[in-house]
C-alpha positions in Angstrom: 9.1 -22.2 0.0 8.2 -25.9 1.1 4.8 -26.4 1.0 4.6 -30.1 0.8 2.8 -32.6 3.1 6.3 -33.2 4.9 6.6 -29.7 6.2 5.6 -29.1 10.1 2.6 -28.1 10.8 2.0 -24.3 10.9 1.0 -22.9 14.0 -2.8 -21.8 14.4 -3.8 -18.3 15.2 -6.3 -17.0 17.2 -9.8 -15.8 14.9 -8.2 -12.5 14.8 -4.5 -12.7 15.2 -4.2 -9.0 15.2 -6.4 -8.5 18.4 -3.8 -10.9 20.1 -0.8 -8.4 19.0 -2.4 -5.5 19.7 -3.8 -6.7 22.9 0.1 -6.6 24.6 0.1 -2.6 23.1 -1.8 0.3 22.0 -3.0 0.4 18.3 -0.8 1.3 15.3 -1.8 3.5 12.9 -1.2 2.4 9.0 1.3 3.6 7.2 1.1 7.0 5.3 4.5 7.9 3.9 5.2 11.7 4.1 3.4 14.5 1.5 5.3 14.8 -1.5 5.7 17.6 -4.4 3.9 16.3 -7.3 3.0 19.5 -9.3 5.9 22.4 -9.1 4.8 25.6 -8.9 7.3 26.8 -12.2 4.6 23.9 -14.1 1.8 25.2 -12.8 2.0 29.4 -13.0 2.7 29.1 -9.4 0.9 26.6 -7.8 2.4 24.4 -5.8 0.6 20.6 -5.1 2.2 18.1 -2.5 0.7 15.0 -1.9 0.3 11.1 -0.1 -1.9 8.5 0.0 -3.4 6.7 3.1 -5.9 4.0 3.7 -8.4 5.2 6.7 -11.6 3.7 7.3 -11.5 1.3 4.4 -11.3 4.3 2.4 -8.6 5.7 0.2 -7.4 9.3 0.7 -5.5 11.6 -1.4 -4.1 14.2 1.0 -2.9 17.0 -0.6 -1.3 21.0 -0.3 -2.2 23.5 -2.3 0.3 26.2 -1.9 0.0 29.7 -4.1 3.3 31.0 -5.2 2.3 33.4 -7.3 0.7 37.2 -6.8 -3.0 36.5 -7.6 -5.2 34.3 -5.9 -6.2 30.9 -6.8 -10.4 29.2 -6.5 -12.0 27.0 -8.7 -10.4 23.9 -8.4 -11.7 20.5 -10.0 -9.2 17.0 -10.4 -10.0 14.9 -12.7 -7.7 10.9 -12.5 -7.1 9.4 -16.2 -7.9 5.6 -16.5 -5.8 3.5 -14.5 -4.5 0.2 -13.4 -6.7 -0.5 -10.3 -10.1 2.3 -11.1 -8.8 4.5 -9.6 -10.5 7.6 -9.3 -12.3 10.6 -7.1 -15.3 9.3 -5.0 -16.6 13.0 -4.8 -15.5 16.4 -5.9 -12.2 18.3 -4.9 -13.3 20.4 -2.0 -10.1 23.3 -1.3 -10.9 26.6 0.9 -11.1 28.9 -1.7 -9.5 31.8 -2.7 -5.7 30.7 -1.7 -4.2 34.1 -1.7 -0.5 34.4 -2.6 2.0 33.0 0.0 -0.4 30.7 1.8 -1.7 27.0 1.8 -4.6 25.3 2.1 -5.4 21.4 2.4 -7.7 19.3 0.8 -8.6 15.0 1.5 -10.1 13.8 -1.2 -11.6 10.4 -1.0 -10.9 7.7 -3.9 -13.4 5.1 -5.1 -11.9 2.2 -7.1 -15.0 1.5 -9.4 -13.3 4.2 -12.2 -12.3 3.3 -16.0 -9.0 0.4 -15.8 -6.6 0.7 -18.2 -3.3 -1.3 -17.5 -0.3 1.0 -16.8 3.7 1.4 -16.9 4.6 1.2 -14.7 1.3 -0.7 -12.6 0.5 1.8 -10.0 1.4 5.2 -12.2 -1.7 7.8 -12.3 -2.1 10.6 -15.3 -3.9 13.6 -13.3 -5.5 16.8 -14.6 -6.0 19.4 -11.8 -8.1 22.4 -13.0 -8.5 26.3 -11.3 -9.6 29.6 -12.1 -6.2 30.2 -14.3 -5.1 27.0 -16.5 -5.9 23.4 -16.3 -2.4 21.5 -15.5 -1.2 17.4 -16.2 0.9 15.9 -14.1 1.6 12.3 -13.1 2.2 10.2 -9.5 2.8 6.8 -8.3 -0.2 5.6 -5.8 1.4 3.3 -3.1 0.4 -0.8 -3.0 -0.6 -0.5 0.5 -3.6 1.9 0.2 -5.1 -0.8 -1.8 -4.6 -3.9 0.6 -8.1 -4.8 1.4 -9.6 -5.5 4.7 -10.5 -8.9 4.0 -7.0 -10.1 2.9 -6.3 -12.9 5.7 -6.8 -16.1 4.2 -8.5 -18.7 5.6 -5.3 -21.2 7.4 -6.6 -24.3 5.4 -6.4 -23.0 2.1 -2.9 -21.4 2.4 -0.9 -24.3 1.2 -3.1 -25.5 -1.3 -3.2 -21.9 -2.9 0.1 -22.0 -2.6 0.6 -25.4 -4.4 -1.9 -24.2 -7.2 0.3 -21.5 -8.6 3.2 -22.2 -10.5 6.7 -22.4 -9.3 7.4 -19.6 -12.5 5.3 -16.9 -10.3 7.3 -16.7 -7.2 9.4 -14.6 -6.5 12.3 -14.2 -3.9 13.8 -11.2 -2.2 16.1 -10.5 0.7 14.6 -7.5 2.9 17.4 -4.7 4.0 16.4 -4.6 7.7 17.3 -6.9 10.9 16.1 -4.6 14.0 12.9 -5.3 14.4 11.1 -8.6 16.8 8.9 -10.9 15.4 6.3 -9.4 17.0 7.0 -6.2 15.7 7.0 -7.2 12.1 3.6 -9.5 12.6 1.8 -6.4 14.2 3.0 -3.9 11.4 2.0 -6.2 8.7 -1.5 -6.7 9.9 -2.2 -2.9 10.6 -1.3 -3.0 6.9 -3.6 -5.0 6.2 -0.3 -7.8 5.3 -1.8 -10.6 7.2 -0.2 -13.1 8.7 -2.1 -16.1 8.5 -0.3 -18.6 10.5 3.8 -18.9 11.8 5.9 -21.9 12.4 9.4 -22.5 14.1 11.9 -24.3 11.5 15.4 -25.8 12.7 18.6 -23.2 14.1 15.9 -20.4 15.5 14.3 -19.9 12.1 10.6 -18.5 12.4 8.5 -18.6 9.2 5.5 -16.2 8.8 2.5 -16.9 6.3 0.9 -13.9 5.0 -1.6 -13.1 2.5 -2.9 -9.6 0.6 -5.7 -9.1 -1.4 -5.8 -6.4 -3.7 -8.9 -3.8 -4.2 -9.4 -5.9 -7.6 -9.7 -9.1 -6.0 -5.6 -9.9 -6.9 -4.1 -12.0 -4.0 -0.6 -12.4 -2.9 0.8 -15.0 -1.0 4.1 -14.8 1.2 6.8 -16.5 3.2 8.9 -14.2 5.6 11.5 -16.2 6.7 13.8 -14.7 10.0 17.0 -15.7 11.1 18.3 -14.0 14.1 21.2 -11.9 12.9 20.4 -12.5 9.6 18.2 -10.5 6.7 15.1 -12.0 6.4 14.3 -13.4 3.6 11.0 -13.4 1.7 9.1 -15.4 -1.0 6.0 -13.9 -2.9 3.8 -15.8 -5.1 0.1 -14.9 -7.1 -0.9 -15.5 -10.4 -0.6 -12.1 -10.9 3.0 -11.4 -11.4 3.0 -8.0 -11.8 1.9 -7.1 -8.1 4.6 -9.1 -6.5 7.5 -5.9 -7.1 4.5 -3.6 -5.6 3.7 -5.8 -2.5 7.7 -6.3 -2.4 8.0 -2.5 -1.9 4.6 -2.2 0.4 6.9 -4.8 2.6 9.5 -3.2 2.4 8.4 0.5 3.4 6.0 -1.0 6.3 8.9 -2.5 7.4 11.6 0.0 7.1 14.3 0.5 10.3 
């Protein structure tokens, strides 16, 4: 990425650029990535636990399915999160209609503060989980997704993009090409902001290039620059850079799965 003083200018947005996207169409929803299993019920003397994570409200939610396969009813339940890269952990008790009799399923939204114990983990988003009920107390593990802990005051102030930019070193970038060519401009800058991926400014380069600034800013205060360069019938190509290097493969992904065809 050319961030020099020879570069053309970057186009100014509006104060909020995603009020001028979603002004041409109706609001988008965040992305939540479909419930998966993540506590089999031959682990867990039949219960079953699916599960996903979404951002709503500035508040992270863990969604989850409690299914009994077994003959005797289930109560009692309690989660407890082990210590974890970003603090992860439950902002109030686990809250599940009680007794799940055999053969049914109940749901349960449990909010998630981010003020818990940190430990650094292997990988970086990876959460050791104890659930509890009336029968056993079972372990487990999941991965939480990077874009449940973009924060809502991740859009960088225009004038001190490039000298961010210029301030971390050339070692902490990273580059990627992005497996996915359907989607406008438009589309891609109105998805990234309802992800809390903002785009900061754009420019036009040479041969019908389009360059799109974006910054995230993690729930721990980690920020990650980008460059999302588009080529029409080309892969876009993107540059990441934070002094963080570890979040750049997680915001690679978040990217990645926002932007999926």
């Amino acid at each position: 990425m050319s961030m020099d003083g020879g570069a053309a200018p970057m186009a100014a947005p509006s104060a909020n650029p995603a009020m001028d996207l979603f002004s041409l169409a109706a609001p988008a929803s965040s992305y939540t990535a479909p419930p998966t299993v993540i506590l089999k019920a031959a682990q867990a003397k039949g219960l079953e636990v699916s599960a996903t994570f979404a951002r709503r409200n500035k508040t992270i939610y863990m969604d989850m399915s409690f299914t009994n396969r077994s003959m005797v009813a289930m109560s009692g339940f309690a989660i407890q999160f082990n210590k974890n890269s970003f603090g992860l952990a439950p902002a109030s008790p686990l809250s599940v209609p009680s007794p799940v009799l055999p053969g049914t399923t109940a749901n349960a939204s449990l909010p998630v503060m981010t003020s818990g114990p940190v430990m650094k983990m292997d990988p970086l988003l990876k959460i050791q989980m104890a659930l509890k009920n009336d029968i056993d107390v079972f372990y487990f593990e999941c991965t939480v997704p990077a874009y449940v802990l973009f924060v809502e005051d991740g859009c960088m102030e225009r004038n001190l993009f490039p000298s961010t930019w210029r301030e971390i070193p050339d070692e902490k970038e990273k580059q990627y090409t992005l497996p996915f060519t359907a989607k406008t401009q438009d589309q891609i800058e109105a998805l990234l902001n309802t992800n809390n991926m903002f785009v900061v400014a754009t420019r036009q380069g040479g041969d019908g290039e389009s360059l799109i600034y974006m910054s995230v800013k993690f729930t721990n205060n980690i920020w990650v620059l980008g460059e999302l360069r588009l080529v029409s019938g080309a892969m876009p190509a993107l540059a990441l850079k934070t002094q963080t290097v570890a979040a750049i493969p997680e915001v690679h992904s978040a990217i990645c799965t926002v932007l999926a065809d």
